[in-house]
C-alpha positions, 0 to 999 in steps of 0.5 A: 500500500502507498499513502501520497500523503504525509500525515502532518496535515491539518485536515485530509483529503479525498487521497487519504481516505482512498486508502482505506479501502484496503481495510476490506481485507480485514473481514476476509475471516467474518465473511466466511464465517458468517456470524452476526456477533462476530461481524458486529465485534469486526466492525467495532475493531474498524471503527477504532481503526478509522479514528486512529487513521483520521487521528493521525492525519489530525494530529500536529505533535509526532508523539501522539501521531507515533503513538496512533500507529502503536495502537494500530499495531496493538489492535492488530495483535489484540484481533488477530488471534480471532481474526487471522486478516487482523494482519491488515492493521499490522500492514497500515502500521508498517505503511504509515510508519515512513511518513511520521519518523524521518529516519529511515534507520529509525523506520527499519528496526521498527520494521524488523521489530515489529516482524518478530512480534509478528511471527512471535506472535503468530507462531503463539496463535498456532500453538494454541489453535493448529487448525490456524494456518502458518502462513498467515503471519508470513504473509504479514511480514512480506507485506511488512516489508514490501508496503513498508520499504516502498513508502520509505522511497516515496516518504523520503521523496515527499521530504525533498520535495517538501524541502525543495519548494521550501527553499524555492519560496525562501529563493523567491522571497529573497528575490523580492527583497532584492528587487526592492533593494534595487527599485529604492536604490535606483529611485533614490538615484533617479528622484534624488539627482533630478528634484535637486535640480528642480530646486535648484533652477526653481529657485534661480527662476524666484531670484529672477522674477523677484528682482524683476529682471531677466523675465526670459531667462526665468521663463527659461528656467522654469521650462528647464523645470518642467523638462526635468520632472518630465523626464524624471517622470518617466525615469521612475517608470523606467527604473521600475520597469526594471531599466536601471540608467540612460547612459554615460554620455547622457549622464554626463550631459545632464551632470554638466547642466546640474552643475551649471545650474548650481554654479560649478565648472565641469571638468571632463578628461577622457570619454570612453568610446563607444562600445567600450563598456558593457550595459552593465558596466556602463549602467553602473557608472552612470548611476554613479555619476548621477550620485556623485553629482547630486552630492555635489549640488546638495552639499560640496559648496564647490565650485569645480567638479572634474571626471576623469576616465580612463581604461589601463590594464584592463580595467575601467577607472571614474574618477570625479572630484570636486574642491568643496567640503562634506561634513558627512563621516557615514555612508547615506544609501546613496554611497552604500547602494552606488557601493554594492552595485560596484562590487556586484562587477567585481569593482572598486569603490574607494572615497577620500575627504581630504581636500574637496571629495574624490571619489574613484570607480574602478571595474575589472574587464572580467565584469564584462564576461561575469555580467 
């Protein structure tokens, strides 16, 4: 017999009660026998069966699920000096048993145990009445054996599926975590960097229409800020589309009109030519130079920035400084998140606070291939 069930359910299903079916061999002796009291005692012995069976699918605690297997061996030894297909009960035990002890070492000595008993006990029940035949307990400890080893399989099975979905959900589980890791720190790069250039050209644009002079250079300020929160717009919906950059170039390009906005000089040497870097690559150092600039604007007070890139040795250097001063000593979340996108490739990530801010980017060729 093969339960596909494991009895640590809650409740049971239409396949757990299947297996009850087999209980018709159990009244194999009543049925040839033909007798009223003895059909009604056999019917009593299967209804204590079937609370046991429904127990031991109810039942959360594996002491007391070990224990609603005992007593179905126990109601086998009790009927079968009466009822020689009491041998039924001892095949339910020995089926049942895989799917409440884990160990299968634990599992065959139960086995071999309760075999002995069982041949003990049937070679008792012959002594005492040689009419009985010796086969009987025989026929138990094969199907013992057979019913019995075949659930160890699909017990053990059951366990490492168990433990494979587990472990997928626990995958699944972290997977999302990782993504809402990623969508914060490319929302807090995107939102960061563009409404800081929204305030900062909003407020030029004030300056400008309180003094009451250079009307058209506000208006234009005031369109540049329109452009910006529409394109920061669809930035968020790129970034939860799951596109994480809009490229070096056009990072460079924007970085040059924050900078100009907030009064700093931009200093480029070196541009790494087309194709150079990979997506990856190229996406990671644009969403740095999108972090970096943003601190720039907010709290250098500098009044030149300058990015230097170079390729030399196989790897893939940003540098971007600026003469200003930082009071901060710990990361934010944007450092630590442009930090661990750099180390996902294998990079570098390296910042000084002597004089002004330097902050250097280094990435492996290898981060191409890895990525």
């Amino acid at each position: 017999m093969k339960t596909d069930s494991i009895p640590t359910r809650s409740r049971m299903d239409r396949g757990d009660l299947f297996w009850l079916a087999y209980l018709v061999f159990f009244f194999l002796d009543p049925l040839f026998r033909r007798s009223l009291v003895f059909w009604l005692e056999c019917l009593g012995f299967a209804a204590v069966f079937v609370a046991l069976y429904v127990a031991l699918f109810k039942l959360r605690r594996v002491e007391l699920r070990i224990a609603c297997i005992a007593g179905m061996y126990l109601l086998g030894a009790l009927t079968y000096p009466i009822n020689s297909s009491a041998i039924t009960f001892f095949i339910y035990a020995a089926a049942l048993l895989p799917f409440v002890i884990p160990s299968a070492r634990t599992v065959l000595i139960c086995f071999v145990t309760e075999s002995l008993l069982v041949l003990t006990e049937g070679w008792w029940v012959q002594y005492r009445n040689p009419h009985l035949s010796a086969y009987n307990s025989l026929f138990g400890v094969f199907f013992i054996a057979v019913a019995g080893g075949g659930n160890i399989f699909f017990a053990q099975k059951q366990r490492a599926d168990c433990k494979l979905r587990m472990a997928q959900e626990e995958i699944e589980a972290l997977a999302a975590v990782a993504e809402r890791e990623r969508i914060a720190r490319d929302l807090h790069d995107v939102l960061g960097h563009t409404l800081s250039v929204i305030v900062l050209k909003a407020e030029l644009a004030g300056r400008l229409l309180a003094r009451g002079e250079e009307t058209s250079r506000a208006a234009q300020e005031i369109a540049d800020v329109e452009r910006t929160a529409r394109s920061a717009l669809a930035e968020v919906r790129e970034t939860i589309g799951g596109y994480r950059a809009r490229g070096l170039a056009a990072e460079m390009d924007a970085a040059r009109n924050a900078l100009t906005a907030a009064g700093v000089r931009l200093e480029v040497e070196g541009a790494p030519a087309s194709g150079t870097l990979h997506p990856a690559e190229e996406t990671v150092l644009a969403l740095a130079l999108r972090e970096a600039v943003t601190n720039v604007v907010r709290h250098a007070q500098a009044r030149t920035c300058r990015l230097h890139f170079t390729v030399q040795n196989g790897r893939h250097s940003l540098a971007i400084e600026d003469d200003g001063r930082h009071t901060a000593i710990h990361e934010g979340n944007g450092l630590r998140g442009m930090r661990e996108r750099v180390e996902s490739l294998g990079g570098t990530f390296q910042l000084e606070r002597e004089h002004g801010t330097r902050l250097l980017i280094e990435l492996p060729a290898a981060a191409r291939s890895a990525s």
